[in-house]
C-alpha positions, 0 to 999 in steps of 0.5 A: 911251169913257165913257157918258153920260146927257143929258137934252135939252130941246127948244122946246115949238114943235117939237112937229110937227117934232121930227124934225130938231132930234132929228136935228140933236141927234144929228148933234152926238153922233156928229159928235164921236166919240159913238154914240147907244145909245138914245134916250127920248122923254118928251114935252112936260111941264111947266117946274118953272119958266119957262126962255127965256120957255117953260113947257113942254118936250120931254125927250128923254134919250139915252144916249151913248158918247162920249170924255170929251174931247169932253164940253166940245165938246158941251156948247158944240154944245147951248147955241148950238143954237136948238131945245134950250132946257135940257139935263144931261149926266150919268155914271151909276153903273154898278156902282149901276144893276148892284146896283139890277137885282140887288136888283129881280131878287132882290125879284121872285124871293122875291115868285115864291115866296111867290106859289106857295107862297100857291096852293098853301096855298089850294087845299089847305084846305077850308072848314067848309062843305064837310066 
């Protein structure tokens, strides 16, 4: 099974009742072979521009794993159901998401040491006030 991002953007109506179109959405993925690993509600927001009438929306991205077969059949499920009004299925880079969590381990490690290495400098020096 291959992973995938899909980005889901939901009526701006459904705002009070997301829950069933979420779980209508979700029934899709795991109906054809799909396992939701996690989902991310941003919220309503705004449109770049109008789509089906619509300014607004709810993005809710999920990631999936799902056979690479039944990535056509998903997306045919999403664009006959009513309450998505716009979505991206996408495969992330791994090995890029891999390095790029390496590289900010990394970056936060040498701001540790500098961050003791700065206190320790100021608790050591005296002002000419106090000598």
């Amino acid at each position: 099974m291959n992973q995938y991002e899909i980005a889901v953007l939901y009526h701006p109506d459904l705002e009070t009742d997301l829950e069933k179109a979420t779980v209508k959405v979700e029934k899709i993925f795991t109906d054809n072979g799909g396992n939701v690993v996690a989902a991310d509600n941003w919220g309503k927001r705004k449109l770049a521009y109008t789509i089906k009438k619509q300014d607004f929306a709810i993005y809710v991205i999920y990631t999936v794993d799902v056979p690479a077969e039944m990535v056509r059949k998903i997306e045919g499920l999403l664009n006959i159901t009513d309450e998505v009004v716009r979505f991206l299925i996408t495969k992330p880079d791994l090995n890029a998401i891999a390095k790029a969590n390496t590289a900010k381990a990394e970056k936060a490690k040498k701001a540790a040491e500098r961050g003791d290495r700065g206190d320790d400098d100021r608790e050591d020096r005296s002002t000419p006030e106090e000598e």
